[in-house]
C-alpha positions in Angstrom: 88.8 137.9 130.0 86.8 140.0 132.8 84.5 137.3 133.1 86.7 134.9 134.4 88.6 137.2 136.9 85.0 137.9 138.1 84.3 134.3 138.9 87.6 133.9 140.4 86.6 136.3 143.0 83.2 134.6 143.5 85.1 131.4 144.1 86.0 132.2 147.6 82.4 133.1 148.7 80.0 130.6 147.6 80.5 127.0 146.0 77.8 127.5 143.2 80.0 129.8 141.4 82.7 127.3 141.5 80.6 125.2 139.4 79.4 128.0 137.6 83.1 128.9 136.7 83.9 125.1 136.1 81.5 124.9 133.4 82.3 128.2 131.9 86.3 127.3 131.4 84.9 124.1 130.2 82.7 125.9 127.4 85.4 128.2 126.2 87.1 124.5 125.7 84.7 123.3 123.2 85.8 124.3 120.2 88.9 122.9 119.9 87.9 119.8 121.3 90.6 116.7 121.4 89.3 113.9 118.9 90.1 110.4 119.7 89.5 109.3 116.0 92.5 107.3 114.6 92.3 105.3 112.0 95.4 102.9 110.8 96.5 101.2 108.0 97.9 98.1 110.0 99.5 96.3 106.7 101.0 99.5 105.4 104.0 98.7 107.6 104.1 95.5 107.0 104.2 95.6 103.2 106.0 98.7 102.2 109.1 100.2 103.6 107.7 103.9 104.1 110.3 106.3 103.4 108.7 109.7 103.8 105.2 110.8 105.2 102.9 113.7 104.5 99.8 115.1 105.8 97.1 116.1 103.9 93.8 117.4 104.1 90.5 115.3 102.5 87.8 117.0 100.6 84.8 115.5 102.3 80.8 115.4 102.0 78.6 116.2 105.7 77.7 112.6 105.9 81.3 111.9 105.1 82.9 113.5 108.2 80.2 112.6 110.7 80.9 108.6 109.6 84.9 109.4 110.3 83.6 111.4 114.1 81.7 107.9 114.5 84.6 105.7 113.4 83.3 104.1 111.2 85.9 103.9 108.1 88.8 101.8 106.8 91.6 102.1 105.1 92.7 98.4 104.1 93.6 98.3 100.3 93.4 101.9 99.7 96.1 103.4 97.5 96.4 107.0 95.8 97.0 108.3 92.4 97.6 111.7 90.4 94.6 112.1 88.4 95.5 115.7 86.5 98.0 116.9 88.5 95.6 116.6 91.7 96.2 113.8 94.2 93.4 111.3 95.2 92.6 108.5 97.1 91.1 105.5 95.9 89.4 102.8 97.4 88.6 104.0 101.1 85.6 102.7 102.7 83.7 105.1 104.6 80.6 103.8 106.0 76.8 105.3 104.7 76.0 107.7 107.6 72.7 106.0 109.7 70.4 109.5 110.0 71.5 110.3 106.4 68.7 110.5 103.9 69.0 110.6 100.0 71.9 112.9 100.2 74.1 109.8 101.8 77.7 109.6 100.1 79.0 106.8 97.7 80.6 104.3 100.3 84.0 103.9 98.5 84.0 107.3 96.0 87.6 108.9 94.9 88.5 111.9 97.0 90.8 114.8 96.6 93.5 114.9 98.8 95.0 118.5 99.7 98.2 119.6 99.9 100.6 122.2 98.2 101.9 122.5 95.2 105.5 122.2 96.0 104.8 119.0 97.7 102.1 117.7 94.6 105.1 118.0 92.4 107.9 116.1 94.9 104.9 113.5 95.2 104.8 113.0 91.4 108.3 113.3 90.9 108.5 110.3 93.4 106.3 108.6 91.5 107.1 108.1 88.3 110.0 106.2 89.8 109.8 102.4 89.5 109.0 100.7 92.6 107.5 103.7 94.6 104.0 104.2 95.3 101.8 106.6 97.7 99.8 104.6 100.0 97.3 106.2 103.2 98.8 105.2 106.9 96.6 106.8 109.3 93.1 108.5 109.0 92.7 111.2 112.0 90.6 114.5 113.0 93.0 117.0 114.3 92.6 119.5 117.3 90.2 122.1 115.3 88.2 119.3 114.1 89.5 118.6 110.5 89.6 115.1 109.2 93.4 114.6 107.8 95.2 111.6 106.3 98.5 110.5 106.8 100.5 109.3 103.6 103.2 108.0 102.8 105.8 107.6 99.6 106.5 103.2 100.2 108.6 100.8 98.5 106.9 97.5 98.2 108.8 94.6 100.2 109.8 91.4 99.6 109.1 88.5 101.2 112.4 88.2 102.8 111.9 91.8 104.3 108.6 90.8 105.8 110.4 88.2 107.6 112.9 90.6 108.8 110.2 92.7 110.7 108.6 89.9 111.8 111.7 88.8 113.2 112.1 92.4 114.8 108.9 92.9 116.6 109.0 89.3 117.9 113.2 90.2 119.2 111.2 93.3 120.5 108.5 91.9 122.2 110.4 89.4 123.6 113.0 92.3 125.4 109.9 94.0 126.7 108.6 90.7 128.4 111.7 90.5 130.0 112.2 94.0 131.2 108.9 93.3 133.0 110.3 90.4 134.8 
């Protein structure tokens, strides 16, 4: 905190300590950096009707999180599943690290997904009901730089509904063209 009143008095007599000050307020900054990682599941929308979303934390390896920071992952036909009382995701393809040696993850490995307990149990609940299933919609690192994944309890659709929300975006995109105009 004195630091910075310091350099806000050396501001008016020299321009190296504006610069001196710049990158100073810029290093305190660095921590909570803002990550521009987001991953989506595109077809999630498309094929399920998502009723309610969650966000949870992923238990991760090094090599794991540094291929996320790259962007290099993918969620397309990943699905998750209570596996004694603990959620998981299956199926999610996160790319082999390139400077990682023997200790390099398994590309597409179950992981534990974390959340509470109170929302384990509406999750399972949920499940057991016909029809409903917990699919991943969007893979992220938040602002203190922890990876999270966005899920969601879905109800498959019929082919009927697809053609609903294909009829919608088009109706959409149409208006927007239009409002350009």
């Amino acid at each position: 905190m004195n630091y910075k009143y310091y350099f806000l008095n050396l501001l008016i007599y020299n321009n190296f300590e504006i610069l001196e000050f710049e990158i100073l307020k810029s290093w305190n900054c660095l921590m909570y950096k803002k990550s521009n990682i987001n991953i989506k599941n595109r077809r999630a929308a498309f094929d399920y009707e998502l009723l309610e979303r969650y966000s949870a934390g992923i238990q991760l390896f090094g090599t794991e999180i540094k291929s996320i920071r790259e962007g290099k992952a993918g969620l397309n036909d990943t699905y998750c599943t209570f596996i004694k009382d603990e959620l998981w995701v299956l199926n999610m393809h996160i790319a082999a690290y390139f400077f990682g040696t023997y200790n390099n993850h398994e590309v597409r490995r179950e992981r534990k997904l974390l959340l509470t307990h109170r929302e384990l149990r509406k999750l399972a609940r949920a499940q057991k009901e016909t029809g409903l299933t917990i699919i991943p919609t969007r893979l992220y690192i938040n602002e203190k730089g922890i990876a999270k994944l966005d899920i969601a309890l879905a109800r498959g659709k019929k082919n009927y509904d697809k053609r609903h929300s294909i009829r919608e975006k088009d109706d959409r995109r149409t208006m927007e063209r239009a409002m350009r105009k």
